[in-house]
Each structure stands twice: as C-alpha cells, then as structure tokens.
C-alpha positions in Angstrom: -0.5 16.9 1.2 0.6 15.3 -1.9 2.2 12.2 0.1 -1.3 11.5 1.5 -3.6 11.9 -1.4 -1.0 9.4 -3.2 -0.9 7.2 -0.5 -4.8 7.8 -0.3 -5.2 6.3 -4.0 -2.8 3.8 -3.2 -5.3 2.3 -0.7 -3.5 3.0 2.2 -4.5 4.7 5.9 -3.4 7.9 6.7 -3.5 10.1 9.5 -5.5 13.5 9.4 -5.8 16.4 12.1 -9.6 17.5 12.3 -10.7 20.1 14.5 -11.1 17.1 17.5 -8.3 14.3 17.4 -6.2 13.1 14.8 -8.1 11.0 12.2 -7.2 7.7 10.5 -8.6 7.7 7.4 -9.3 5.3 4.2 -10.6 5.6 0.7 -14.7 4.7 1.3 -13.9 0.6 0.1 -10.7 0.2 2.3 -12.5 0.8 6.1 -10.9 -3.3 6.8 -7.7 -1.5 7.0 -8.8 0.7 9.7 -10.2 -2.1 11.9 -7.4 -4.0 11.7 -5.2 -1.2 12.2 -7.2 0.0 15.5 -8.0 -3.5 16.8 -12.0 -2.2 16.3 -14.8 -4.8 16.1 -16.3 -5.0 12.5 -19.8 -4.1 14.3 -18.6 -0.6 15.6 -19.4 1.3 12.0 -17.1 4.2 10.8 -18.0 7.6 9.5 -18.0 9.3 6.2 -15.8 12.6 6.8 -15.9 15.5 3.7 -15.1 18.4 3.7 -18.1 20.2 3.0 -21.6 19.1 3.2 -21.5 19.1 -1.0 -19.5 16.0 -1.0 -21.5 13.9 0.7 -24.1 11.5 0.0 -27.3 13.3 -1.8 -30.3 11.2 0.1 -29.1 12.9 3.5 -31.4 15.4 4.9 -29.4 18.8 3.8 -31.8 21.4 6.6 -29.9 18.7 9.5 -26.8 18.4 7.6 -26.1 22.7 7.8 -27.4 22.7 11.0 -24.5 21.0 12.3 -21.9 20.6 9.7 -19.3 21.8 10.0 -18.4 21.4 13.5 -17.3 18.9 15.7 -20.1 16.4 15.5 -20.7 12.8 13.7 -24.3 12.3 12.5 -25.5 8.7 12.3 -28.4 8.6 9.5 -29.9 5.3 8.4 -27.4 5.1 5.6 -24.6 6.3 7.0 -22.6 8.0 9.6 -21.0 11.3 8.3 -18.6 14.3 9.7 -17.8 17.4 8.0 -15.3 18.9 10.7 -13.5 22.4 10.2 -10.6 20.7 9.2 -7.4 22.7 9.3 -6.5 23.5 6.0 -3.7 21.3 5.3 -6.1 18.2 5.6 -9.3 20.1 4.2 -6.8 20.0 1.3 -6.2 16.6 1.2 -9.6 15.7 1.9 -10.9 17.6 -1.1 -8.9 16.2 -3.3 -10.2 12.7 -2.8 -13.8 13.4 -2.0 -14.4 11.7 1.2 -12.7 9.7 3.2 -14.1 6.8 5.4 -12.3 7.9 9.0 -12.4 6.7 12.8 -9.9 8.4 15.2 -6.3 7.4 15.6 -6.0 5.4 18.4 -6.1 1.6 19.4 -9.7 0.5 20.2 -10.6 1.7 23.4 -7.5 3.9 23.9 -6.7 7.4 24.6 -7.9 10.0 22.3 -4.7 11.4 19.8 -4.6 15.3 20.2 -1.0 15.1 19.0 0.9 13.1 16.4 3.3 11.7 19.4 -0.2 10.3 20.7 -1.3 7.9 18.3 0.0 4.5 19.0 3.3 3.8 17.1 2.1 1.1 15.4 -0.9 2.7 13.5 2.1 5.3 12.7 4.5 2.7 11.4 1.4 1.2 9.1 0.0 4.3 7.4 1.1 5.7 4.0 1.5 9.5 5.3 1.1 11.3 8.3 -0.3 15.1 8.2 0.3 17.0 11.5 -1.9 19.9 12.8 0.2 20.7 16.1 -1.9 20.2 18.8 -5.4 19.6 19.0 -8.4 19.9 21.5 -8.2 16.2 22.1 -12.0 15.7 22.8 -13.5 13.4 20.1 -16.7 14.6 18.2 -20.3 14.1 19.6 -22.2 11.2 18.1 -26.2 12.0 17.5 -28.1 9.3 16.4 -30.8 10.8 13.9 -32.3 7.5 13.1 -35.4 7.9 15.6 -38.0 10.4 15.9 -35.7 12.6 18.2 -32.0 13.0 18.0 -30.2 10.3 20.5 -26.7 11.5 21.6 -24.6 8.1 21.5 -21.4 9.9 23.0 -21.5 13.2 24.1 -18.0 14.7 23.1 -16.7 18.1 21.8 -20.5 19.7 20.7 -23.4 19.9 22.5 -26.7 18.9 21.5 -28.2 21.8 19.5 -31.7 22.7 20.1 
C-alpha cells in the first residue's frame, strides 16, 4: 500500500483492483499519463474514483450520490464523472490516503477488460509506479449513467443496473 501512495505523490500511474476491473489510476492533475498510457483519445473524459462519497466534490447532488455509491457504477454530472466502488480494502487504503484518484480501467483503449493483474497489457505494467493485486475480479466494467439531462441516460450498461 505504501509503494502506491508514494508512487501516487510521485506523480506516477498505478494499478488498483475495485470491485469491477483493475483500475489505473493518477493524482487528479496527472490524467495525460493515463491517455498516453492506454492509447485513449483526450475527448473520452476519466472519472473521479474516492473512496467514499465524503471525498468527493461538494457541488454534486449528495440524495443521487448515496443512491448509488458505492457500487459498481460511474456517474457523469456536468462537472465531473465520479465512482465510489467497494474497493477491496487494500486499495480503499490507498485510495484514502490520497483523497481521490483520477482512474480509467487498465487496459489498452478499446481492449479487453483486466479482471486479473496477468490481464492488463504488459506495457501499462512495465510503466506504473506500483501494482496492488486483488486476486481475481468480476471483470465487467462499471455502468456509466449520464445524469446530465432530465432523466438518467445509461452510456454503457456494465456491472449495475439502472436503479429505479
């Protein structure tokens, strides 16, 4: 845990189990490193991920935020996207420690979905700072809801389902 937080601070990616795939996350201020890492066009934005609903930013709407959170969803608001998995405890460590972390999931753009370290593509492995592993995980990313409209829009429909 220590290795990541340092490596964290040290503005380097790491990669972080969450209760979907394997993350790879950045200090909010260092997300360049994940698109060039992933291969990801600068257009495609990546979410905020805390570890509770406390750490992240105040102007969201808190009623939507415990609604979902946590769980295996990312919520795109007009000023941000943001994900509060149940993160295994080893990153919910890490992840606490540093606030929030900007995060997008571990794979090449467009590629498979990492629900095991051995997954993620050996490059993005070679380049991080610190690698935490979870064991296995469900391997079905988290469901994107677009709250920006007057009715929730589901952008990818992944792990959660749309909660009435």
């Amino acid at each position: 845990m220590n290795d990541a937080v340092a490596a964290l601070r040290a503005g380097q990616a790491v990669i972080l189990p969450t209760d979907t795939v394997y993350g790879l996350c950045v200090l909010p201020g260092n997300e360049a490193l994940l698109y060039e890492l992933k291969g990801r066009d600068h257009s495609k934005p990546v979410a905020l991920l805390a570890a509770d609903i406390e750490a992240l930013p105040s102007d969201l709407d808190r009623v939507v935020l415990e609604r979902y959170f946590p769980g295996p969803y990312t919520l795109v608001f007009e000023s941000a996207a943001v994900r509060v998995p149940n993160l295994p405890p080893q990153a919910a460590e890490v992840v606490r420690e540093v606030g929030v972390v900007a995060a997008t999931s571990a794979n090449l753009s467009g590629g498979p979905d990492p629900r095991r370290v051995e997954d993620v593509p050996e490059e993005i492995r070679a380049a991080v700072g610190a690698i935490v592993d979870g064991g296995d995980l469900p391997g079905t990313p988290s469901t994107v809801i677009d709250l920006r409209g007057d009715e929730p829009v589901i952008l990818r429909q992944g792990a959660g389902p749309l909660l009435s």
